[in-house]
N, C-alpha and C positions, 0 to 999 in steps of 0.2 A: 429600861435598865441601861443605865454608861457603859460606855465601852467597855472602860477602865474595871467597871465592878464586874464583867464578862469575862475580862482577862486576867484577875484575879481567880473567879471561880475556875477558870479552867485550869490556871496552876496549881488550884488548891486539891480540885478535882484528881489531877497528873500527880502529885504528890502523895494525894492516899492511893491511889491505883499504885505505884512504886513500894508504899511502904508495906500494903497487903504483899504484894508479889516477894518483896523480902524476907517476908514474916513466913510466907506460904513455905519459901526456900531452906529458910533456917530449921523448920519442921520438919523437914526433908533428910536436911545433913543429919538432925540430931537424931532421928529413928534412924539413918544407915548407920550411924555410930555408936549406937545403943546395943543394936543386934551384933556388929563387930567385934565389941568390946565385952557382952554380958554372953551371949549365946557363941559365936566361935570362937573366941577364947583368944582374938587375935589382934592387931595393933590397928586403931584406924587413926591417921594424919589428914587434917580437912588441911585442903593445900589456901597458905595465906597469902599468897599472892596474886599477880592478876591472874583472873579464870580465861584460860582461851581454850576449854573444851574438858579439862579433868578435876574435877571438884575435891578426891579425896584421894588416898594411895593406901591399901590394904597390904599388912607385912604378916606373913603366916609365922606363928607361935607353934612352936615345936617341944613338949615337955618345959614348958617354960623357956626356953629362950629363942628370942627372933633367929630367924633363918633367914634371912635377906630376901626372900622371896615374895615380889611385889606387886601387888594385882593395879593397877590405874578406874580411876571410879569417875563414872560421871553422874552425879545424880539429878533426878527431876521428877517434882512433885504438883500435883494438882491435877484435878478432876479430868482436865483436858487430855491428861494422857492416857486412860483407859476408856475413851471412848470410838475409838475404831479396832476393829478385833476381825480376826482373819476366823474365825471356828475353833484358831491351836492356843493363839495368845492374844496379847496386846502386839500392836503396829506402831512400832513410833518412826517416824521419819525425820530427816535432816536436812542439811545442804551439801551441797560438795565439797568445800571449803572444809567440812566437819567431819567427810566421810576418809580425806584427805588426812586431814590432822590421826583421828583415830588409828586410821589403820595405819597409820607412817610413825606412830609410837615407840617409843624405846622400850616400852611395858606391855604386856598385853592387858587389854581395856575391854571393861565392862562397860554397861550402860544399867541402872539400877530405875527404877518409877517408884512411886511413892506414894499409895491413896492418902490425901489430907485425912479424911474422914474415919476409918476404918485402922490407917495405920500402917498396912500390910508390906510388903516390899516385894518387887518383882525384879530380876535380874535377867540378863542376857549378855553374850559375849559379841563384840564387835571383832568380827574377823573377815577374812577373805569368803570363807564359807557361809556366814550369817548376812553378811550385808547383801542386799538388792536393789539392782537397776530398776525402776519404777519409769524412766523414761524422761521424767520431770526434776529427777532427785532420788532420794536414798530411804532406803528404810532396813528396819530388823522386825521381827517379830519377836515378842516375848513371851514363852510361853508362859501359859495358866500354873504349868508346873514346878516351873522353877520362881518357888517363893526361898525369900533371904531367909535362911535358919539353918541352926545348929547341922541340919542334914544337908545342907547346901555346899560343907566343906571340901567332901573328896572331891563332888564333882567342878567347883570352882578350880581346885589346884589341879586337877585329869584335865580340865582344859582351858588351864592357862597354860601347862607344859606343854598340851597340841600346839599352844598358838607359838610359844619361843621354839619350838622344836619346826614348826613349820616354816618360821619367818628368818632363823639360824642364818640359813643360806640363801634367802630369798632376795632378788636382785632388786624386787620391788619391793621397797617400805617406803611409807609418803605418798605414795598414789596405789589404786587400785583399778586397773584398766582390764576387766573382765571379759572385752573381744581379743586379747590375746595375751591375758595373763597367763594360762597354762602352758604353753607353748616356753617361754620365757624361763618360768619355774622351773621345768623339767629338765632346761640347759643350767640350770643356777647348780647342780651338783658341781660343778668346775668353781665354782665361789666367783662372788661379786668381781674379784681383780680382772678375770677375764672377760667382762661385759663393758662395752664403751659407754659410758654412763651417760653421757649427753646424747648420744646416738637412741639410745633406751629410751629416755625421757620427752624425747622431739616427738616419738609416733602419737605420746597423748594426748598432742596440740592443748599444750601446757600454753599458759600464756611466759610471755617473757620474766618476768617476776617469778614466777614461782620455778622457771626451767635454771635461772640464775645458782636457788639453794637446793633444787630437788636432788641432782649428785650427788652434792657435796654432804648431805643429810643422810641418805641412803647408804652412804661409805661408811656414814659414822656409825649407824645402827647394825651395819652389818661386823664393821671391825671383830677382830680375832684376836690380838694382843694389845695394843695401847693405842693411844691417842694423844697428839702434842700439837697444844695450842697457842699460835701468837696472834695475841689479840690486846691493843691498846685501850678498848676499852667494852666493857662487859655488864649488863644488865643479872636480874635476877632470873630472868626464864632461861637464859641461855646460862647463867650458873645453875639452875636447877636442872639444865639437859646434864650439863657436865658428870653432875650428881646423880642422876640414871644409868648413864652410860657408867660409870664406876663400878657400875655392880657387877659388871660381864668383864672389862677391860682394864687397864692400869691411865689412869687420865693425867695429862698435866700441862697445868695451862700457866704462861706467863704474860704479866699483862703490865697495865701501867701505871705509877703511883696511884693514880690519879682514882682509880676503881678500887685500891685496897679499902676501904671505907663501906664501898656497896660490898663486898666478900666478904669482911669481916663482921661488918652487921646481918646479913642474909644466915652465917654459917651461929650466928646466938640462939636463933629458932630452935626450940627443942624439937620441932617437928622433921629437920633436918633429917635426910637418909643419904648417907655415902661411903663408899667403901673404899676404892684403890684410887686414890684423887689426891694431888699434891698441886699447891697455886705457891707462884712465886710473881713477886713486883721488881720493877724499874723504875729509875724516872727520865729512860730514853729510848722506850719501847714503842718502836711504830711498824712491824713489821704486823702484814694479818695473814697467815698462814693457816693449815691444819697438815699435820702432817697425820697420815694412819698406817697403822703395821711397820710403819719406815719402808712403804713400799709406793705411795700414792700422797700426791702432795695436790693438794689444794691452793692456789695465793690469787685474795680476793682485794678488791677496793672498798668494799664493804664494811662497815663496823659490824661486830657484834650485839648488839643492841636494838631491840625490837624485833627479832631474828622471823619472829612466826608472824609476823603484822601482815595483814596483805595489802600489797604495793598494786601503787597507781602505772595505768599504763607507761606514763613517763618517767616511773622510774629507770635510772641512768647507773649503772656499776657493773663490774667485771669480775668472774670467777674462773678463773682457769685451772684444768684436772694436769695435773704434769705426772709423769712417770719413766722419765729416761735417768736413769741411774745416777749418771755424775750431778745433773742438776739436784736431784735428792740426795745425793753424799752431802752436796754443800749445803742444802737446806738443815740437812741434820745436826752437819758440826757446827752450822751457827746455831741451832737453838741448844745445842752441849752449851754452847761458848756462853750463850745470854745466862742458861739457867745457872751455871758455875755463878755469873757477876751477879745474879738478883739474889734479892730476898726472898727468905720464905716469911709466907705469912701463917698466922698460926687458926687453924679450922677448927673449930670446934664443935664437933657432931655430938 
């Protein structure tokens, strides 16, 4: 046989192996949102953008109208995941990168499985408490018992309010470091302000990349009143954080003509969820800030764009935590001064 008709089959080959795997997946979403939608009575959003770890966002239905209250879904289907079993449930495991993302959430996150064949759905929650060092990587166990249905509801909402009620104050979100994560926790009653966040972050022999946005991430999840962003330019995943973070906090981001186009196209999605979130344009916007509480200033060299991607060792940029008063008066009244001259743009959730 040619080469040529060799490297053909094998494309052809890698092409239906892709397009089952697609198929297998779409089966997947469409029984977690069948059960969502028909048996608890509640909103399921398959997220249309790029997937870097949460496939769908569950909004609990209360007598008929949403209550904002928003569970983070990952789902994953096919035979391969109920084939390791501990005696209690299903084992599913991950990478660090994944166990990183999950538990550094804005939402508290499920992980849902999905037999192709039978149909069924199994659930479990990704928390400080569920996840496991394995030594090599990560896992959960999912119990036998917790199938996706109608009686799944209280305990779903019982403990996602564990998980916002535990991670409230918690100085870690975005890593999970279990040789002295309690230790840490038990000091977080005094709230995030009082912990040196790069000091925090350094014991996890984080690599440079990720110690860059791990602070700066962690301030944002833990915020208590609002959140003001200058940012010249702005992707969809870093607007869709925006859009989480609304739900807890009062958000407002100004940016630069230039991204009015991705905002305004991102916010037509009827899948959209956001609550306290106001976005205003320029077109001489370069300043990249976060300011949070008006107590904690972030100013990065950094775009916002790509924000979760994981960076190569040589990535090169600078995030600095500031917190001395005057320097944040000024940081404030400039971004008063910008939002007065910008535009607002108009959102439509």
């Amino acid at each position: 046989m040619a080469q040529d008709d060799k490297m053909d089959m094998t494309m052809e080959k890698s092409k239906n192996d892709r397009a089952r795997s697609d198929q297998t997946s779409r089966i997947g979403v469409f029984k977690v949102g069948q059960i969502v939608f028909s048996e608890l009575g509640w909103i399921f959003r398959e997220q249309s953008t790029s997937d870097y770890g949460i496939d769908a966002h569950f909004e609990e239905v209360d007598e008929g109208e949403p209550t904002g209250q928003l569970i983070a879904v990952q789902i994953k289907t096919g035979d391969s995941y109920f084939t390791e079993t501990d005696g209690t449930g299903y084992v599913f495991r991950f990478s660090t990168w994944h166990k990183q993302y999950w538990l550094g959430h804005s939402l508290p996150t499920i992980v849902t499985l999905v037999h192709p064949t039978n149909e069924l759905v199994f659930w479990q929650h990704i928390n400080q408490s569920t996840v496991l060092d394995t030594g090599k990587g990560w896992k959960v166990v999912v119990p036998f018992t917790n199938r996706l249905t109608i009686d799944s509801r209280n305990q779903l909402l019982q403990r996602a309010e564990e998980t916002v009620v535990n991670n409230s104050d918690s100085v870690i979100v975005g890593h999970n470091f279990p040789s002295w994560t309690t230790d840490v926790q038990d000091a977080s009653v005094h709230s995030y302000l009082e912990i040196d966040q790069r000091e925090l972050f350094s014991k996890a022999s984080l690599d440079e990349p990720e110690l860059l946005i791990a602070p700066m991430l962690n301030c944002m999840r833990n915020a208590k009143h609002c959140i003001h962003i200058c940012a010249p330019f702005v992707d969809e995943d870093f607007i869709e954080l925006l859009c989480l973070l609304s739900q807890f906090v009062a958000v407002k981001l100004i940016t630069n003509d230039t991204s009015k186009a991705v905002i305004e196209s991102y916010f037509k999605s009827p899948k959209v969820n956001s609550k306290d979130i106001e976005m205003r344009s320029g077109s001489d916007m370069h300043i990249k800030s976060i300011v949070i509480d008006n107590v904690v200033l972030f100013e990065t060299s950094m775009t916002f764009v790509n924000i979760f991607a994981r960076r190569s060792s040589d990535y090169h940029e600078f995030t600095y935590e500031i917190r001395e008063s005057e320097v944040l008066k000024k940081y404030i009244e400039s971004f008063d001064r910008l939002w007065t001259a910008s535009r607002r743009l108009q959102l439509q959730s």
